[in-house]
KOLTOR-667187 format. One record per residue: residue number from 1; residue in three letters; z, x, y of N, C-alpha, C in turn. Coordinates in steps of 0.2 Angstrom, whole numbers. Atoms other than C-alpha are relative to their C-alpha. Layout:
! KOLTOR-667187
@nr = NUM	rest = Ala	n.pz = Z	n.px = X	n.py = Y	ca.pz = Z	ca.px = X	ca.py = Y	c.pz = Z	c.px = X	c.py = Y
...
! end
This chain:
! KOLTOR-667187
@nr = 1	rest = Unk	n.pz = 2	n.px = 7	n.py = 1	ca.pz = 482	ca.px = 596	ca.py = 469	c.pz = -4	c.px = 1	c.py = -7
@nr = 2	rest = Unk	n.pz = 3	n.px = -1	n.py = 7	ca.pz = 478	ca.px = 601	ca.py = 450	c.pz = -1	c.px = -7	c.py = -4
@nr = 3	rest = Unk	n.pz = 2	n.px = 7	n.py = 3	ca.pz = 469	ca.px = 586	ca.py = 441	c.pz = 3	c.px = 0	c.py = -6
@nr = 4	rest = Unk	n.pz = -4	n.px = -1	n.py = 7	ca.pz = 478	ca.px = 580	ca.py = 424	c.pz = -5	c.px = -2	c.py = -3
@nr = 5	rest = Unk	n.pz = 7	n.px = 1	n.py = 4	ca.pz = 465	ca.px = 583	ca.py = 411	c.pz = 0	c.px = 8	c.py = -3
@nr = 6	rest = Unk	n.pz = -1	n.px = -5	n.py = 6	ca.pz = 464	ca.px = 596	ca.py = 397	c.pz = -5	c.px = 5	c.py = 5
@nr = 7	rest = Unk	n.pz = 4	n.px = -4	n.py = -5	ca.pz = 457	ca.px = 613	ca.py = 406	c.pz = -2	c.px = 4	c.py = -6
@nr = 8	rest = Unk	n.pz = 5	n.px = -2	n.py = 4	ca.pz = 443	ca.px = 622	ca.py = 398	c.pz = -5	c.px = 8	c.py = 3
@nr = 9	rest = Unk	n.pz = 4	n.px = -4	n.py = -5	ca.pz = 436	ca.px = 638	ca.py = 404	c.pz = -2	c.px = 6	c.py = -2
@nr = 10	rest = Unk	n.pz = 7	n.px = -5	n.py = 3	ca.pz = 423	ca.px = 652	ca.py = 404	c.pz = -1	c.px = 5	c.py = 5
@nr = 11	rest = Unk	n.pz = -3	n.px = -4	n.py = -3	ca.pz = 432	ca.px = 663	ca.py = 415	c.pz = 7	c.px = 2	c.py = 6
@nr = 12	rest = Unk	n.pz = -7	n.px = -1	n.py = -6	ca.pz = 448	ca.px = 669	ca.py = 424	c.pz = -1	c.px = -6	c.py = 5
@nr = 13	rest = Unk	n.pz = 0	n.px = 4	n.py = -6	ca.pz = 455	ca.px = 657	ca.py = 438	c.pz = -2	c.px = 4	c.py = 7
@nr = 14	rest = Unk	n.pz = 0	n.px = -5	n.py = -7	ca.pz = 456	ca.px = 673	ca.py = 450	c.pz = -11	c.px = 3	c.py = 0
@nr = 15	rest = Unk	n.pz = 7	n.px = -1	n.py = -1	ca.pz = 437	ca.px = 677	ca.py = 445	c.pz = -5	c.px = -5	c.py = 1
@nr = 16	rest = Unk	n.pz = 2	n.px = 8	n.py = -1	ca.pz = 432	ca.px = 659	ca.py = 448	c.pz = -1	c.px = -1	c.py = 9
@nr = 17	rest = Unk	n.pz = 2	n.px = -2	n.py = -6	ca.pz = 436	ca.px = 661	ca.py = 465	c.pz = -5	c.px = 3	c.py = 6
@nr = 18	rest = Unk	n.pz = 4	n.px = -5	n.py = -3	ca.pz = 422	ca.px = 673	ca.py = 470	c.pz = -8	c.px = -4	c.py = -1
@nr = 19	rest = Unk	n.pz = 8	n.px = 6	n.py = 0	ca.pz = 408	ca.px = 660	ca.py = 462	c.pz = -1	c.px = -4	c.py = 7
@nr = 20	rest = Unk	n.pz = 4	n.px = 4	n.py = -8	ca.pz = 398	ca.px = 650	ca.py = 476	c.pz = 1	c.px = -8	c.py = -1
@nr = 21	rest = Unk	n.pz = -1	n.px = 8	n.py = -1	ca.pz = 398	ca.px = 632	ca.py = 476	c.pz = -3	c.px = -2	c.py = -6
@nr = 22	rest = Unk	n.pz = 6	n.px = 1	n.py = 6	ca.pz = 382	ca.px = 629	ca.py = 467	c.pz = 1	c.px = 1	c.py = -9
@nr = 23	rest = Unk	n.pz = -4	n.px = -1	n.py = 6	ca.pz = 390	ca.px = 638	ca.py = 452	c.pz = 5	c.px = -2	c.py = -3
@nr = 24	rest = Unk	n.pz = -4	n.px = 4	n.py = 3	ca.pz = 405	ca.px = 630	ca.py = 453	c.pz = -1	c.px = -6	c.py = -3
@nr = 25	rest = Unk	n.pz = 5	n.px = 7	n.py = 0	ca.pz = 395	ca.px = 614	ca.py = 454	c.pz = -1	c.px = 0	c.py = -9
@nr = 26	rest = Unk	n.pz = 5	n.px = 1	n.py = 7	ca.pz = 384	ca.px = 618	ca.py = 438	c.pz = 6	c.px = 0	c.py = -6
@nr = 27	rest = Unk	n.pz = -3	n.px = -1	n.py = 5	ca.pz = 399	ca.px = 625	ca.py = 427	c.pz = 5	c.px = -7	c.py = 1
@nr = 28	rest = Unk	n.pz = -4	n.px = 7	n.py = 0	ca.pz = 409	ca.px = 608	ca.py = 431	c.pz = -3	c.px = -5	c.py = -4
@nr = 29	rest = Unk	n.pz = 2	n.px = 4	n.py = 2	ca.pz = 395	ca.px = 598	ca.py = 426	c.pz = -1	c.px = 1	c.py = -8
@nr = 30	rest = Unk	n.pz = 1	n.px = -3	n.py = 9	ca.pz = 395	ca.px = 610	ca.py = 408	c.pz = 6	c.px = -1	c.py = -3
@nr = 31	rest = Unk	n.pz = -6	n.px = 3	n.py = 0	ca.pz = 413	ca.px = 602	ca.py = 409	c.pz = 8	c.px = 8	c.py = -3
@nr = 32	rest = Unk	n.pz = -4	n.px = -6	n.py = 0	ca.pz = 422	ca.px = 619	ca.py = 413	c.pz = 3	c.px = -3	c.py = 6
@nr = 33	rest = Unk	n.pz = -4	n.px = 4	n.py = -4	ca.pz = 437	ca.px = 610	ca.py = 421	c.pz = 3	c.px = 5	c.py = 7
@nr = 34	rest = Unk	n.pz = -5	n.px = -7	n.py = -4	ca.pz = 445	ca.px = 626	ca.py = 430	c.pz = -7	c.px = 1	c.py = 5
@nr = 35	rest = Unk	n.pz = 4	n.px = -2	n.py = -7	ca.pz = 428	ca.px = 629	ca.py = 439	c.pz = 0	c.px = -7	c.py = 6
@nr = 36	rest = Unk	n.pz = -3	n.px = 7	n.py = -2	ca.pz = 433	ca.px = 609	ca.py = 446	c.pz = 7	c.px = 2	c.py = 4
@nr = 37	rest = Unk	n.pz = -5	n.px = 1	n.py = -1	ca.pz = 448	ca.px = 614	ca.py = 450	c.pz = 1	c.px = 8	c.py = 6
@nr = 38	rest = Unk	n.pz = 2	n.px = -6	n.py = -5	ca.pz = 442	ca.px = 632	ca.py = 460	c.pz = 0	c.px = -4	c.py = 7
@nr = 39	rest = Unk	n.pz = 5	n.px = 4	n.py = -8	ca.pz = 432	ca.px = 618	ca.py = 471	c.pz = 6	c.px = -3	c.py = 2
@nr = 40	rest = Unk	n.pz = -8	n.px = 2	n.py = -3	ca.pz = 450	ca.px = 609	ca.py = 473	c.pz = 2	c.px = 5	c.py = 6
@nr = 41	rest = Unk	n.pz = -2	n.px = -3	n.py = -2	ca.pz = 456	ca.px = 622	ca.py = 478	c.pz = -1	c.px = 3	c.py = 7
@nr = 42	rest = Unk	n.pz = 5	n.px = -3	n.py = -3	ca.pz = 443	ca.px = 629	ca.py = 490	c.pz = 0	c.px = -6	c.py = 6
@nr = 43	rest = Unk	n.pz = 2	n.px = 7	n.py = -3	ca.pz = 442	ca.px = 611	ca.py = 499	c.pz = 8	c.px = -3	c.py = 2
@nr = 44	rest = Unk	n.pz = -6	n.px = 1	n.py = -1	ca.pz = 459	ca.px = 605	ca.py = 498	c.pz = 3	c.px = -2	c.py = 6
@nr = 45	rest = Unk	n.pz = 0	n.px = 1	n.py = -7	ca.pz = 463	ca.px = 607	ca.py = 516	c.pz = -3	c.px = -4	c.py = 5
@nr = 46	rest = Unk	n.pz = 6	n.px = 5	n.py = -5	ca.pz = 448	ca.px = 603	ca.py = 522	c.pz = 2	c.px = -6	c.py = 0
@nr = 47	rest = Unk	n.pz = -2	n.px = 4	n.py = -2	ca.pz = 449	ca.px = 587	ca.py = 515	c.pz = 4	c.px = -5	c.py = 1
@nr = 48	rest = Unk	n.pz = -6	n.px = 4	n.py = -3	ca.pz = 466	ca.px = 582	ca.py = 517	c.pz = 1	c.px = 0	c.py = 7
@nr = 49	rest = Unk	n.pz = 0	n.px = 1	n.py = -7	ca.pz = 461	ca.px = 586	ca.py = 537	c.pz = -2	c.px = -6	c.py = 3
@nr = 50	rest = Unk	n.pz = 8	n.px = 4	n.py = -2	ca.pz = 446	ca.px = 575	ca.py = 536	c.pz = 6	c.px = -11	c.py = -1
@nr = 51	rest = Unk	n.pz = -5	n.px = 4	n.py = 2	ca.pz = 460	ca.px = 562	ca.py = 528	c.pz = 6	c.px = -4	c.py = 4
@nr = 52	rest = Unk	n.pz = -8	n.px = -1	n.py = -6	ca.pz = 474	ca.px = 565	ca.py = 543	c.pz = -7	c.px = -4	c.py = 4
@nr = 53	rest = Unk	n.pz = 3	n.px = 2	n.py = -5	ca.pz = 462	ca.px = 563	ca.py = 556	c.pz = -2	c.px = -6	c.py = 1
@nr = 54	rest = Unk	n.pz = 3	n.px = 7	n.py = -2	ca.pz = 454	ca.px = 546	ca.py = 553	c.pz = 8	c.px = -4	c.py = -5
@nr = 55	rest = Unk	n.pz = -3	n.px = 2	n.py = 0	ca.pz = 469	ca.px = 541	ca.py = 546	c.pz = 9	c.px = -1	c.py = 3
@nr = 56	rest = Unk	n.pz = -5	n.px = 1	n.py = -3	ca.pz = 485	ca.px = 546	ca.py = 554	c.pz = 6	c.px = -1	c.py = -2
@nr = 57	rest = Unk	n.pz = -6	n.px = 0	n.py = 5	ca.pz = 497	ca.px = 545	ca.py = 540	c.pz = -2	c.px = 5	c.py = -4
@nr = 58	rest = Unk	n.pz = 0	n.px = -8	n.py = 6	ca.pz = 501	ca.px = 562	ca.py = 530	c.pz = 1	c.px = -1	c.py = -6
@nr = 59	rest = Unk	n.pz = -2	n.px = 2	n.py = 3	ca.pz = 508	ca.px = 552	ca.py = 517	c.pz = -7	c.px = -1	c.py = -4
@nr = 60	rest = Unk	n.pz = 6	n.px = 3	n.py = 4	ca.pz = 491	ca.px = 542	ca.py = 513	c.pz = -4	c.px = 5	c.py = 0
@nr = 61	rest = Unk	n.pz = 6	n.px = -4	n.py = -2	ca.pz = 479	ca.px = 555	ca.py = 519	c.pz = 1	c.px = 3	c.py = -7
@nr = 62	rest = Unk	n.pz = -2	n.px = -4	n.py = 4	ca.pz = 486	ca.px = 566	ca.py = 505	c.pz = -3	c.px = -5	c.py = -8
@nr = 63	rest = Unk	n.pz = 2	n.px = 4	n.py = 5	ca.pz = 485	ca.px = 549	ca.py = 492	c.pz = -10	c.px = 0	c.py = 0
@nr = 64	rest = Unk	n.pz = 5	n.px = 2	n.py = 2	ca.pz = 465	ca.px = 547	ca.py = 496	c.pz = -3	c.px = 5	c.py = 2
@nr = 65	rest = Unk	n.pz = 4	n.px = -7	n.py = 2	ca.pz = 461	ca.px = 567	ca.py = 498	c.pz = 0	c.px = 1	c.py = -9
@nr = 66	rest = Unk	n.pz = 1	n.px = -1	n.py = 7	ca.pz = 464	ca.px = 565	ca.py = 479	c.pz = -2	c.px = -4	c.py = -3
@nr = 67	rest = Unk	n.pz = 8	n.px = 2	n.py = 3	ca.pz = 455	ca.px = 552	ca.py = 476	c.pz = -7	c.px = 2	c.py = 2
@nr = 68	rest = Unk	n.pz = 6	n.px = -4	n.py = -4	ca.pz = 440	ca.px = 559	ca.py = 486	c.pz = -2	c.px = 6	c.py = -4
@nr = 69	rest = Unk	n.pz = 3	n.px = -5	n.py = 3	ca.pz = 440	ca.px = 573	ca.py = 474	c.pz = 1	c.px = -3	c.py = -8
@nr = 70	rest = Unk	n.pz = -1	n.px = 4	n.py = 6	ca.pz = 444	ca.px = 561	ca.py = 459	c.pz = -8	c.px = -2	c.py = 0
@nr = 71	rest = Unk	n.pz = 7	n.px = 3	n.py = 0	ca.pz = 427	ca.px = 552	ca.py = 464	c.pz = -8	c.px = 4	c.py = 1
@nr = 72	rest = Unk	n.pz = 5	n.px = -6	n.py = -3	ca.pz = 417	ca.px = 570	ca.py = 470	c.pz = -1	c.px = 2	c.py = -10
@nr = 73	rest = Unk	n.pz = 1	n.px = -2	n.py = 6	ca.pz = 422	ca.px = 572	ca.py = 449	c.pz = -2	c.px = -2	c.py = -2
@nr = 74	rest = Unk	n.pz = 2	n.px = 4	n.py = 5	ca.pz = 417	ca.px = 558	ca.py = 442	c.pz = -11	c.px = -1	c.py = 2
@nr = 75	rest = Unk	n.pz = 7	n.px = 2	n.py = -2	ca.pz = 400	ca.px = 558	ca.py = 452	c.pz = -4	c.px = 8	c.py = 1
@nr = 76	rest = Unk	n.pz = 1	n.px = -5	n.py = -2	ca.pz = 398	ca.px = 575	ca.py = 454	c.pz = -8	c.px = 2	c.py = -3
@nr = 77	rest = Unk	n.pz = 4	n.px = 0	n.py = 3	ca.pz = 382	ca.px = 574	ca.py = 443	c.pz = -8	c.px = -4	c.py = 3
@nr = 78	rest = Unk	n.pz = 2	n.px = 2	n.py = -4	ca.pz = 374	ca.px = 565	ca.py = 458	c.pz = -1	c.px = 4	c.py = 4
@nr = 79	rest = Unk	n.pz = 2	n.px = -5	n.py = -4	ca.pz = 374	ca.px = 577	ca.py = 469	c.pz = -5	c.px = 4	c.py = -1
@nr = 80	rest = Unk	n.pz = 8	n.px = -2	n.py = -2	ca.pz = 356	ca.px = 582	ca.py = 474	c.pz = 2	c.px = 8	c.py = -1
@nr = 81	rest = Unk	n.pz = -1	n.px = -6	n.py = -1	ca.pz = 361	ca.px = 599	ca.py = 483	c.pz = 8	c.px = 3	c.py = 0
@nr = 82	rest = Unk	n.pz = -8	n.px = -2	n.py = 2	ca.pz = 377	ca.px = 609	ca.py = 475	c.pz = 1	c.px = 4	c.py = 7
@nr = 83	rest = Unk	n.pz = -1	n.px = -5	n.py = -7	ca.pz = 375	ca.px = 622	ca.py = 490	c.pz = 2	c.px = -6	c.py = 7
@nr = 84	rest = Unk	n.pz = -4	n.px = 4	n.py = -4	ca.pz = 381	ca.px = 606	ca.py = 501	c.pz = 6	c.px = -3	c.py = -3
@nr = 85	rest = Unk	n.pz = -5	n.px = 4	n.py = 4	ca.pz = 396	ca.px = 601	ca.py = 489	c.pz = 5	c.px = -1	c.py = 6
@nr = 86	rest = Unk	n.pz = -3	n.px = 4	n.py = -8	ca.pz = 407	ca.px = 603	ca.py = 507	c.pz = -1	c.px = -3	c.py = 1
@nr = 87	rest = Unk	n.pz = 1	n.px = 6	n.py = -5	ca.pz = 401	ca.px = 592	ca.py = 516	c.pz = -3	c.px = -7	c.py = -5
@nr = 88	rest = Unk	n.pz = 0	n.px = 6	n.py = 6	ca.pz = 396	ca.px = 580	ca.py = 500	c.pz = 7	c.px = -4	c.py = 2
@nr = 89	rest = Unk	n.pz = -11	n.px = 2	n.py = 1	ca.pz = 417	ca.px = 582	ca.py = 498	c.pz = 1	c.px = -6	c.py = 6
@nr = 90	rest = Unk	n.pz = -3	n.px = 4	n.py = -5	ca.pz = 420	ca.px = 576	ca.py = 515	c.pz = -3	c.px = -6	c.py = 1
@nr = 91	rest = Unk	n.pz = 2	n.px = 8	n.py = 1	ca.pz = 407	ca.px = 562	ca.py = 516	c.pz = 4	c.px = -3	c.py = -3
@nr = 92	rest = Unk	n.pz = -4	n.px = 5	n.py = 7	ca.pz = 417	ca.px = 554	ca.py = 501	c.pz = 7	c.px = 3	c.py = 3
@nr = 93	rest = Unk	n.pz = -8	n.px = 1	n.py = -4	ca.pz = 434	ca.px = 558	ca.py = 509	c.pz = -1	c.px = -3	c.py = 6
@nr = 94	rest = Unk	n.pz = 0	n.px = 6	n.py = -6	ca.pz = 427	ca.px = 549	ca.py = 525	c.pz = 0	c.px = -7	c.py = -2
@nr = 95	rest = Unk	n.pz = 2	n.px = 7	n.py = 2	ca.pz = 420	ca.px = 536	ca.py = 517	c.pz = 7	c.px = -5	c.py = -5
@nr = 96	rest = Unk	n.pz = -6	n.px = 0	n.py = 2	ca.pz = 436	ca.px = 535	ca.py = 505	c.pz = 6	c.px = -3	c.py = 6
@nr = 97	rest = Unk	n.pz = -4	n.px = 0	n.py = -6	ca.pz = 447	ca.px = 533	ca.py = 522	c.pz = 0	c.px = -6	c.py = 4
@nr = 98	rest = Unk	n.pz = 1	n.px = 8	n.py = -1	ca.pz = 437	ca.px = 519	ca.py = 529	c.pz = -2	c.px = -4	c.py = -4
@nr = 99	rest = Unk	n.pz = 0	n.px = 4	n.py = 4	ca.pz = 435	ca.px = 510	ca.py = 514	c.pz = 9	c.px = -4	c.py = 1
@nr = 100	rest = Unk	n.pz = -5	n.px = 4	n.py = 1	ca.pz = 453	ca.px = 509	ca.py = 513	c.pz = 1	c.px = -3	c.py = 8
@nr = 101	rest = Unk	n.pz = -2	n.px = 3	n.py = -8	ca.pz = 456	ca.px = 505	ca.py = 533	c.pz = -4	c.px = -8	c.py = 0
@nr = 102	rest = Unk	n.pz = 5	n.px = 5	n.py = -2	ca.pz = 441	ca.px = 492	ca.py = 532	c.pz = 4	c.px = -8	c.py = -7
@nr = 103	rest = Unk	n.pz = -5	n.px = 2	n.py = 5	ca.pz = 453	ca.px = 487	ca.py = 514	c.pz = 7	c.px = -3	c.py = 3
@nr = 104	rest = Unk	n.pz = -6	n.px = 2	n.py = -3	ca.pz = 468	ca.px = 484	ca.py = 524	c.pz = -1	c.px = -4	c.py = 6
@nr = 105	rest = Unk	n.pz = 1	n.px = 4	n.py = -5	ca.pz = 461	ca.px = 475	ca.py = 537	c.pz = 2	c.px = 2	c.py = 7
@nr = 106	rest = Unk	n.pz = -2	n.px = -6	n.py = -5	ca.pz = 465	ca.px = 490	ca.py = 550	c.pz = -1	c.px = -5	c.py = 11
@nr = 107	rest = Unk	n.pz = 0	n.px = 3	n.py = -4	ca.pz = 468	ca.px = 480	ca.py = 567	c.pz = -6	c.px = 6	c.py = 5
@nr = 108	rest = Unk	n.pz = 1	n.px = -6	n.py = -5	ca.pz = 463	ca.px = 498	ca.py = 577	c.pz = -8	c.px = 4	c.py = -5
@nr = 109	rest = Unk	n.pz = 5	n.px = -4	n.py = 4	ca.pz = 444	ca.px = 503	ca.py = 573	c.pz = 2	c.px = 7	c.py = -2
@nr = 110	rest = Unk	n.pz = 0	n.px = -6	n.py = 3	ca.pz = 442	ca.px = 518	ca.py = 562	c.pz = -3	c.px = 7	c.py = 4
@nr = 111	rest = Unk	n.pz = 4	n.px = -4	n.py = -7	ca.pz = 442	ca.px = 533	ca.py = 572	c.pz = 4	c.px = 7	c.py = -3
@nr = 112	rest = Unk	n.pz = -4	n.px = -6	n.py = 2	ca.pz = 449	ca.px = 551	ca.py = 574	c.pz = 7	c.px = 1	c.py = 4
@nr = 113	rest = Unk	n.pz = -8	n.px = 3	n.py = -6	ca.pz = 469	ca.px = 548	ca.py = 578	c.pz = 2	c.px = 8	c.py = -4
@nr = 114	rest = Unk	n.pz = -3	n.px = -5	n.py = 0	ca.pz = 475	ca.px = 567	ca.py = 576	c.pz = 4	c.px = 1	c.py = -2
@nr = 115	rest = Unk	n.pz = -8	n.px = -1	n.py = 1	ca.pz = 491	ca.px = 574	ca.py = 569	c.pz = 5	c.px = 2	c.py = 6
@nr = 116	rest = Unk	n.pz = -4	n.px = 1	n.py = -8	ca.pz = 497	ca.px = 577	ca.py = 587	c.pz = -1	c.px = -7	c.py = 4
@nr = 117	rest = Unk	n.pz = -4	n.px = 7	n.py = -4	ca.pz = 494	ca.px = 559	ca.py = 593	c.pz = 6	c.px = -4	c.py = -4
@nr = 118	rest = Unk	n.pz = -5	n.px = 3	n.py = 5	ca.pz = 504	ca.px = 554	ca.py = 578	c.pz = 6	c.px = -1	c.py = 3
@nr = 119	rest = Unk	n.pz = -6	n.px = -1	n.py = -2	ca.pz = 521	ca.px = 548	ca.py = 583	c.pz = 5	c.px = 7	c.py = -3
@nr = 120	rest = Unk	n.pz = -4	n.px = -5	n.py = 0	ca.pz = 533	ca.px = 560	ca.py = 585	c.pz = 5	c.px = 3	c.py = -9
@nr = 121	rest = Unk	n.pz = -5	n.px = 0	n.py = 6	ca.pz = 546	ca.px = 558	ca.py = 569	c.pz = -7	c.px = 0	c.py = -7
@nr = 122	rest = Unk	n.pz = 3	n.px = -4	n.py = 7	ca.pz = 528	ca.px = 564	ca.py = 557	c.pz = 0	c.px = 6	c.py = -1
@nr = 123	rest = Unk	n.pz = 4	n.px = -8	n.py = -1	ca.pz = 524	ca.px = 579	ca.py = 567	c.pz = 3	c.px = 4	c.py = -5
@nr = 124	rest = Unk	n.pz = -7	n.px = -5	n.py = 4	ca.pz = 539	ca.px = 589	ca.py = 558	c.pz = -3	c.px = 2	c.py = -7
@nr = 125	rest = Unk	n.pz = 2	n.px = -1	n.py = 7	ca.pz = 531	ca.px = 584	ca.py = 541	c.pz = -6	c.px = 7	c.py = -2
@nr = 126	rest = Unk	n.pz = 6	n.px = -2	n.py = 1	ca.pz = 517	ca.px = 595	ca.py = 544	c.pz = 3	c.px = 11	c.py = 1
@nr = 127	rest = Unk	n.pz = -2	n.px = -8	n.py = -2	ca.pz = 521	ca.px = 616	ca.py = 545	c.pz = -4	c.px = 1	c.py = 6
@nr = 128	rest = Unk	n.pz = 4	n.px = -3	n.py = -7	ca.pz = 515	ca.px = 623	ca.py = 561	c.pz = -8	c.px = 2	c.py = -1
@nr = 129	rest = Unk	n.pz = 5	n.px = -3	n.py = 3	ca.pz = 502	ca.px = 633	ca.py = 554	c.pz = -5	c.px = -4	c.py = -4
@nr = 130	rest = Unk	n.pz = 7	n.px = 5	n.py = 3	ca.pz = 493	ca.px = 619	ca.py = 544	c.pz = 0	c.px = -4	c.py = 8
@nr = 131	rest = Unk	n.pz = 3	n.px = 5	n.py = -3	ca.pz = 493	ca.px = 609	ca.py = 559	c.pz = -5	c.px = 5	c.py = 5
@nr = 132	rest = Unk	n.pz = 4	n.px = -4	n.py = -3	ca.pz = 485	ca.px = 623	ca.py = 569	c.pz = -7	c.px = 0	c.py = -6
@nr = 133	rest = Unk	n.pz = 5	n.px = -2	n.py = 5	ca.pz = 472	ca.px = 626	ca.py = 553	c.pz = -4	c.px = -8	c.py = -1
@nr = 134	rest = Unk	n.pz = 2	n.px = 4	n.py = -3	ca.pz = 470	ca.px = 607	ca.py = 554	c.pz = -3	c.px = -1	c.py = 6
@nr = 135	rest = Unk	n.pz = 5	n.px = -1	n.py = -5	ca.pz = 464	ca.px = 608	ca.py = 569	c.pz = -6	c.px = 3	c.py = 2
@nr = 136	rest = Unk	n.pz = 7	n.px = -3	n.py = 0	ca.pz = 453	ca.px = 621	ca.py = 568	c.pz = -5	c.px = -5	c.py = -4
@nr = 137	rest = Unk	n.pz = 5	n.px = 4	n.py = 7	ca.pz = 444	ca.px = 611	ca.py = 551	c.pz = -1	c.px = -7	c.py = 5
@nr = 138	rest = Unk	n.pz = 4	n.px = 6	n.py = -1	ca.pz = 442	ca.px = 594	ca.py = 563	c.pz = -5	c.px = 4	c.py = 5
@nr = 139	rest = Unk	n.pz = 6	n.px = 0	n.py = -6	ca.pz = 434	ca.px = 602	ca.py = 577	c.pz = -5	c.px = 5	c.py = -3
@nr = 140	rest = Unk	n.pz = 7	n.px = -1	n.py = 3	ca.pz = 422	ca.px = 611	ca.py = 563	c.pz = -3	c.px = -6	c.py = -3
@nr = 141	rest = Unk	n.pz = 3	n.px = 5	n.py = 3	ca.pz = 419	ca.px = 594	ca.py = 556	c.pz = -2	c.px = -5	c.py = 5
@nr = 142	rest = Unk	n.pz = 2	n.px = 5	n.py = -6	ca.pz = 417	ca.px = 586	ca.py = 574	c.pz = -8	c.px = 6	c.py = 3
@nr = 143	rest = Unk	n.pz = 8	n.px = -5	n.py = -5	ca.pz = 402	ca.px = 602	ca.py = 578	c.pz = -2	c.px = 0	c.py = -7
@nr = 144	rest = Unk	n.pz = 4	n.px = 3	n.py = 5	ca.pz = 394	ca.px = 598	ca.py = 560	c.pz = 0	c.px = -6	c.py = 0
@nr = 145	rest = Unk	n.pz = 6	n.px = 6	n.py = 3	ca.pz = 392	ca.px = 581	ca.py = 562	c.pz = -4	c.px = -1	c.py = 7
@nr = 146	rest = Unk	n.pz = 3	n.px = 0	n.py = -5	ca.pz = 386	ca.px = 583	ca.py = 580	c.pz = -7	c.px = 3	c.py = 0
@nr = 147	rest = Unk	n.pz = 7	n.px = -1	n.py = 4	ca.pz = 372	ca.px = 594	ca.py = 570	c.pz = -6	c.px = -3	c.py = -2
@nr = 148	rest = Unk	n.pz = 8	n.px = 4	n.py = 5	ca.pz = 365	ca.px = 580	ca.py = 560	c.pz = -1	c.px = -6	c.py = 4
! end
């Protein structure tokens, strides 16, 4: 999910992945694209899980996990603590999810509808393995919101 936009950087891709959030954060805001595109990378999953879950189509979830990080980029400068950019991310891919449900006029409250309630004829889309990894990621984001 590589953003289109000129890339700029101020260290390998492979030594990018070893920086911490908070640095990835800072050097994004110094407009080092590639450190932007580390946190993609790093996140990804997560929130195109967080995207399935409340929304139930793999198709769209995928459409508003990319704007979720389109809008974690443009706002990224807001962000009080870089050491929570995680869970920043996922607020804004929830919030994202039910903007659009709430945009659509969604007959069925906004909730968490699974990739296994999903009708049968999606499951297939999904590789075994991410939907196992998927699951681990909602039931860590169902015991982090249970935290706060």
């Amino acid at each position: 999910m590589k953003m289109n936009r000129p890339v700029t950087s101020s260290g390998s891709e492979a030594h990018m992945t070893h920086l911490s959030d908070p640095e990835l954060v800072r050097r994004t805001l110094q407009g080092d694209t590639t450190a932007f595109d580390t946190l993609v990378e790093r996140y990804k999953q997560v929130v195109y899980g967080v995207c399935v879950s409340l929304l139930g189509d793999f198709a769209l979830a995928q459409d508003l996990a990319q704007d979720a990080f389109l809008k974690a980029f443009q706002h990224m400068h807001r962000l009080a603590m870089p050491e929570r950019f995680g869970n920043w991310l996922c607020i804004i891919a929830r919030n994202e999810c039910r903007l659009y449900l709430r945009q659509a006029h969604a007959t069925v409250a906004p909730g968490r509808i699974f990739y296994d309630q999903a009708s049968s004829d999606q499951a297939h889309l999904v590789p075994a393995e991410q939907q196992q990894e998927l699951r681990h990621q909602q039931a860590e984001m169902i015991h982090l919101e249970s935290r706060h």
